[in-house]
Wavefront OBJ file of the C-alpha trace (Angstrom):
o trace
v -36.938 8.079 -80.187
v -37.365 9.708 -76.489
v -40.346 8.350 -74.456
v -41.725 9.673 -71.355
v -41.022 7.313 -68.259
v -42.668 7.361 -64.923
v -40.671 6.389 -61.926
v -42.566 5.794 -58.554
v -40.782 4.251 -55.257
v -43.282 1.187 -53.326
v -42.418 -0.015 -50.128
v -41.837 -3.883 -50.199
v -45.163 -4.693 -48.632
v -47.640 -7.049 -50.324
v -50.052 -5.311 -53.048
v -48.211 -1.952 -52.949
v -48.050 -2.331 -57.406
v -51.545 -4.111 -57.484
v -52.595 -0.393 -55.794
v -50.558 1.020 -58.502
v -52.207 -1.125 -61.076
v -55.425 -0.615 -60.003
v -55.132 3.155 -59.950
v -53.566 3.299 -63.908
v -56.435 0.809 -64.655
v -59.269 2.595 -63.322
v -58.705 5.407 -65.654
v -57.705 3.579 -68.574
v -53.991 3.843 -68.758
v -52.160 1.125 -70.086
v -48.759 0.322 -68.971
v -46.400 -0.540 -72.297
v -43.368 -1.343 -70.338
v -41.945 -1.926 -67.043
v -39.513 -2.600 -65.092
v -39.234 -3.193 -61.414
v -35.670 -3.170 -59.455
v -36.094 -4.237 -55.645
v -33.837 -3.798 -52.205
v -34.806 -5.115 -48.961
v -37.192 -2.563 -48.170
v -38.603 -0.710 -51.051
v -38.991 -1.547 -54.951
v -38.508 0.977 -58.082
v -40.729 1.138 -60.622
v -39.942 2.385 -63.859
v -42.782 1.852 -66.602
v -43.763 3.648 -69.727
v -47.734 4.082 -70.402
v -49.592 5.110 -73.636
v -50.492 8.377 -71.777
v -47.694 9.730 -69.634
v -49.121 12.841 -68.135
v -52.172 11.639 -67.320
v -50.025 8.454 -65.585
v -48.567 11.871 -63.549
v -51.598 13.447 -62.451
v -52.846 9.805 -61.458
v -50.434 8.607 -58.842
v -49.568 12.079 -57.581
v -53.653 12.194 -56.956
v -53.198 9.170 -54.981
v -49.805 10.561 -53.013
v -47.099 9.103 -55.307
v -43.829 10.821 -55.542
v -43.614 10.873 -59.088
v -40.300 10.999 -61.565
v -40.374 11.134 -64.871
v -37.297 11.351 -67.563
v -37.247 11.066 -70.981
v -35.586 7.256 -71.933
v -35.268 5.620 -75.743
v -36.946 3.391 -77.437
v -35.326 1.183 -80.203
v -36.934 -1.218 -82.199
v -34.164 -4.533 -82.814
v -34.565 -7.676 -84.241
v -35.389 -10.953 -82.909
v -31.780 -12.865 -83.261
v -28.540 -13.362 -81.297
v -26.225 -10.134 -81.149
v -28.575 -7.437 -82.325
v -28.548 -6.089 -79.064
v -24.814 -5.308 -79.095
v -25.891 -3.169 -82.257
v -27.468 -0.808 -79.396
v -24.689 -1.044 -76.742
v -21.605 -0.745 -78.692
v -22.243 2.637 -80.800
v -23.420 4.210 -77.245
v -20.067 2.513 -75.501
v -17.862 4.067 -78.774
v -19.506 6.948 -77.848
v -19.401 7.078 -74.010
v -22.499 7.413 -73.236
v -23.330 4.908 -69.964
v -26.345 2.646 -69.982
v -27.973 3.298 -66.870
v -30.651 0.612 -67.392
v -32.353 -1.251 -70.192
v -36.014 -2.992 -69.877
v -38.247 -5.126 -72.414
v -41.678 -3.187 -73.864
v -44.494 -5.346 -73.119
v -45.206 -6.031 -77.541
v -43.598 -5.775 -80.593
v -43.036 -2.595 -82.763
v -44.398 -1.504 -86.389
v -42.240 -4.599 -88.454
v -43.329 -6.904 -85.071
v -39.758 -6.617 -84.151
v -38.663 -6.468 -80.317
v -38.665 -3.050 -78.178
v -36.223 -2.318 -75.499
v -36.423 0.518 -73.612
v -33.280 2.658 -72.715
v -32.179 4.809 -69.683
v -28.675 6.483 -70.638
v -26.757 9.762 -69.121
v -26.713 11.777 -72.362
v -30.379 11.227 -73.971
v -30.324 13.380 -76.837
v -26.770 12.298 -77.947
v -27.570 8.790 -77.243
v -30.552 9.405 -79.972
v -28.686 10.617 -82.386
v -25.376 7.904 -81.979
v -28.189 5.416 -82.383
v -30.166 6.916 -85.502
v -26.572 7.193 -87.459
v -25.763 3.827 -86.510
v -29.114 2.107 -86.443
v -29.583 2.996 -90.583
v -26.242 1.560 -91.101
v -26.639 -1.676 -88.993
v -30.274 -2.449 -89.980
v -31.666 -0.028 -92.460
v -33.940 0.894 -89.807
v -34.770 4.035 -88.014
v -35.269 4.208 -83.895
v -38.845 3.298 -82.766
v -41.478 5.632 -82.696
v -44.226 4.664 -79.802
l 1 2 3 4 5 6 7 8 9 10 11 12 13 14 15 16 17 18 19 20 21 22 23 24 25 26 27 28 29 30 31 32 33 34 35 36 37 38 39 40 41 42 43 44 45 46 47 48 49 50 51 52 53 54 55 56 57 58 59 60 61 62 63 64 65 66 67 68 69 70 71 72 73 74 75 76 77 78 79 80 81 82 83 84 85 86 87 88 89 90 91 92 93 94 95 96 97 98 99 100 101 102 103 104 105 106 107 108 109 110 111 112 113 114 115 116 117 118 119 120 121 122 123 124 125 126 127 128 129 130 131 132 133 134 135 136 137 138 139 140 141 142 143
């Protein structure tokens, strides 16, 4: 299933995300997943909240640049390979994984949640569903 994701940009300067933090906490948004990739001088960070436009209208109140793109979110099981049951079909059908990040719980059967950034969402969605049932008898997460 697509999920909203918000993308902001920090400078690498101590408690640049506890400001972030503070500002999703103070209204009550809860981040579900994240994902933070760092260079010298500034950080990205990718997350996924239980309210995405309100997450907007939040940091671009406080002077965020704000991104947001739709990613995936798959519900796999807990044991060695079933991630390859995600990567391959996508591979077969050459669609490139961008970036892939952990949800912060587990899903409806308490199974894992990865979260998904690919080139070619919609495709990617529906490689996965047909695949998915046959792998796991399982359909893609719904958040």
């Amino acid at each position: 299933m697509s999920v909203k994701q918000v993308s902001i940009t920090l400078d690498n300067i101590p408690g640049q995300f506890l400001r972030v933090s503070e500002c999703l906490g103070a209204e009550g948004i809860n981040i579900r997943a994240i994902s933070v990739a760092d260079t010298s001088e500034v950080s990205t960070v990718r997350f996924v909240t239980d309210n995405p436009q309100k997450t907007i209208n939040v940091l671009k109140s406080h002077g965020y640049s704000v991104r947001e793109r739709d990613v995936i979110a798959v519900e796999i099981p807990d044991h060695p390979g079933a991630l390859r049951a995600v990567l391959k079909p996508l591979k077969t059908s050459n669609i490139n994984v961008l970036y892939l990040y952990t949800f912060l719980g587990k899903g409806e059967s308490g199974q894992s949640i990865v979260i998904v950034g690919v080139d070619k969402t919609e495709e990617a969605i529906e490689v996965l569903k047909k695949n998915w049932v046959h792998a796991f008898g399982e359909e893609i997460y719904s958040l």
